[in-house]
Steps between C-alpha positions, in 0.01 A plus 500: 500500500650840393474796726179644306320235530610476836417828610138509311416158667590617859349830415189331458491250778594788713195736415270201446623448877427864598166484339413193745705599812569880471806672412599494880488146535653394192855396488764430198546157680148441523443604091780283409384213706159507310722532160719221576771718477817571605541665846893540445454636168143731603759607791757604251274669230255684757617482878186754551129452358512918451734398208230246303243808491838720336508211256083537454561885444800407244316233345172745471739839367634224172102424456457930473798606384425221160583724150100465315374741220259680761431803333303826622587760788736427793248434749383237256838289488516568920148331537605230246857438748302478802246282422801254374605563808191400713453208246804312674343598849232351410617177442618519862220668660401389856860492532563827470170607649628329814821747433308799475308386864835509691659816349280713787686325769843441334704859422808343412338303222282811396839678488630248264210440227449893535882514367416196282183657364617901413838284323211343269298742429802753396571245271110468351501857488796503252445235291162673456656870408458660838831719613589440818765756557505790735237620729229497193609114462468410889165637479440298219624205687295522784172573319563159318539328860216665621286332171655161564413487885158574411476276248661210711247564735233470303641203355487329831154517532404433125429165491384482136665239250562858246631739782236743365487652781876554523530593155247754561646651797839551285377631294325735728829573696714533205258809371487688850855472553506614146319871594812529815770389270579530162592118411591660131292489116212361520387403164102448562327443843476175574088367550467336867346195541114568488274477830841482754400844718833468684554844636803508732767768418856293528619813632351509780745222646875542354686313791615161392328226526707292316431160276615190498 
């Protein structure tokens, strides 16, 4: 078994785990036990759990950062990123549901994911034609991480096999941060989903409240 394979398989046990147990009570020793993995090499490759949810972020920032032939404005290519980004969530939801239920109580791991998350979302925000530089571009930055914690909360109650509710809360988020920021051209304004009514500003809550 290479080290991918390696990694995704103990990635999975481990959320599958979390999803079951909580975050809290899941251990790497306990994940690889269920795999029927290594413990010397899960020891080696990830002698913390925080590291399998900084392979999760990696693993969900290749799914975004894909090159496709999205065309229209730039808020069109950053909903297009993000939603490839919640797609691999999604295929470990309760997993990282369970995640997002200890953050509250855990600062050092909200530090972490919040350092995690604002890394991955600088990168979205390039790849999608946002500058990032200078105050302007930290403003930028932070409107886009205000969008995505709204949307990831929404997420985590949308329990529908389309996320249309998440979709439509993006999409949402992505316009009112939008009127605070300039995210750059926008070629044509994009049509939200019909019938959503999701009405929270993601401005009103900037801190981080980071991802998986």
């Amino acid at each position: 078994m290479d080290n991918d394979l390696f990694d995704a398989t103990l990635l999975r046990s481990t959320l599958e785990r979390a999803g079951s147990h909580g975050w809290r009570r899941t251990t790497v020793v306990d994940a690889a036990r269920d795999a029927g993995l290594s413990l010397e090499t899960a020891r080696k490759r990830f002698a913390c759990k925080t590291k399998l949810l900084f392979t999760l972020g990696r693993l969900a920032d290749e799914s975004a950062l894909v090159e496709d032939e999205t065309q229209g404005s730039v808020r069109d290519r950053l909903f297009d990123m993000l939603m490839r980004r919640l797609d691999v969530f999604q295929q470990y939801r309760e997993g990282v549901r369970s995640v997002l239920r200890a953050l509250p109580t855990d600062p050092v791991l909200t530090v972490l994911l919040g350092g995690a998350t604002l890394e991955s979302m600088k990168w979205i925000a390039t790849a999608a034609g946002v500058d990032t530089t200078g105050l302007a571009g930290a403003l930028r930055l932070q409107a886009l991480v205000g969008a995505w914690t709204l949307t990831l909360r929404t997420w985590d109650r949308d329990d529908s096999a389309d996320m249309g509710l998440t979709m439509a809360a993006l999409e949402e988020a992505l316009k009112r941060a939008g009127r605070f920021v300039s995210f750059g051209p926008e070629a044509s304004e994009p049509t939200a989903p019909a019938g959503h009514g999701h009405d929270t500003d993601p401005l009103v809550d900037l801190p981080l409240e980071p991802s998986a």
